[in-house]
N, C-alpha and C positions, 0 to 999 in steps of 0.2 A: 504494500500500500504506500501510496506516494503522501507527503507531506497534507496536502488540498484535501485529500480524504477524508483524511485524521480531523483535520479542521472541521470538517465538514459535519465528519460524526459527532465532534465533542458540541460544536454549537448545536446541533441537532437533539441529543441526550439532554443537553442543560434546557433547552424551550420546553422537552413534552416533559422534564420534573417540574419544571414551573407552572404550568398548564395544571396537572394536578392542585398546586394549592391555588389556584386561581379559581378552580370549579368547587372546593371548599369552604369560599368565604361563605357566610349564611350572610344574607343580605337583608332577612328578615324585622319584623321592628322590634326596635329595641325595647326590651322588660328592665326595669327597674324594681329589684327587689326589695330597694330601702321602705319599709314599711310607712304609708303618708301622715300615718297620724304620731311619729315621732314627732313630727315638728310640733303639734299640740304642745305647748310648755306650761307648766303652771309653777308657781316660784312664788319668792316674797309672803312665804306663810308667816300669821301674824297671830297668835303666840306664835314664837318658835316650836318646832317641832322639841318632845319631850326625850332625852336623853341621858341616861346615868352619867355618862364622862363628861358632856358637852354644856346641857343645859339643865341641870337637875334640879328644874323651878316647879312649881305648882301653879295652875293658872286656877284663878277664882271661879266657884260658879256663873252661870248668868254673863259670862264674859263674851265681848263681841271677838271675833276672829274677822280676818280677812286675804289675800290672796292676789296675786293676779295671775290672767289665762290672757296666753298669746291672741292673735289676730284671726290664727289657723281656726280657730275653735268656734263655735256655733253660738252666739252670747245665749237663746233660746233654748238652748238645750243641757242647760249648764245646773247639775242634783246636787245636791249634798245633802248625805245623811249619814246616821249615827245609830251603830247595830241594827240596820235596816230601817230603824225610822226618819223621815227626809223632814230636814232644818230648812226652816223660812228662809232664805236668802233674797238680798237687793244685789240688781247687777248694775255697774256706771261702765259706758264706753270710755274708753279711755285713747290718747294718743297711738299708744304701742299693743291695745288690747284690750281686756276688758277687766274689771274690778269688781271681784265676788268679794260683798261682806254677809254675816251675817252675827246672829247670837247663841251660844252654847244653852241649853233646855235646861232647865232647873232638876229635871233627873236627872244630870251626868254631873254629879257630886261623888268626892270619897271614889271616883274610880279610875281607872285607864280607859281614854277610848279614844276611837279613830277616826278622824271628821274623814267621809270616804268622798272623793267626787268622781261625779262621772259626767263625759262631756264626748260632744259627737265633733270629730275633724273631719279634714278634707274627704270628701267621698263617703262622705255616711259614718264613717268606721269610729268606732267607741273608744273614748281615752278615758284611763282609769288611773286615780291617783288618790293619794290621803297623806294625814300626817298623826303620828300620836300626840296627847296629852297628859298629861295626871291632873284629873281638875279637883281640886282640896274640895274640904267639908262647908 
């Protein structure tokens, strides 16, 4: 075999391996796994959340709490309750989102509990969050 052959073949070889991953791209649409309703944020709990190391205060009965929910979040749709029974809440729009306050029931004395909320994000899909307390006698 003469030199031009050679050539001939190796360019030849290197087009039909390239040709293979060319017919592999999937050109399909793209899936986005990131789940939508992480972006749902809710932050700035008011008490702080109840902690041994961190914050090991006791919040008063009858005390008001408060909170904010990003932009992402549904203001409408927006529960909070406490071992399944649901607390009165006021919602205010706010610049960056929305401001859930509300006030702790005169049963949740003398115990630990969990103001629980729950709130619909992008696409319907349900964001679930809370924080503990120790509310004194």
């Amino acid at each position: 075999m003469n030199a031009q052959k050679i050539l001939w073949l190796v360019v030849a070889m290197a087009a039909y391996s390239n040709v293979g991953a060319v017919w592999a791209y999937d050109t399909g649409p793209a899936v986005n796994p990131v789940d939508p309703c992480i972006k749902v944020n809710i932050s700035a709990f008011t008490p702080p959340p109840f902690s041994r190391d961190k914050n090991n205060v006791e919040t008063p009965p009858n005390s008001e709490f408060s909170f904010l929910m990003s932009k992402e979040a549904a203001p409408n749709s927006v529960k909070v309750s406490i071992k399944g029974e649901s607390v009165p809440v006021k919602i205010k729009p706010q610049q960056n989102g929305t401001l859930v306050t509300g006030k702790l029931p005169a049963s949740a004395k003398g115990k630990y509990i969990r103001l629980e909320i729950a709130a619909k994000g992008p696409s319907g899909c349900d964001r679930l969050d809370g924080w503990l307390l120790k509310v004194g006698n």
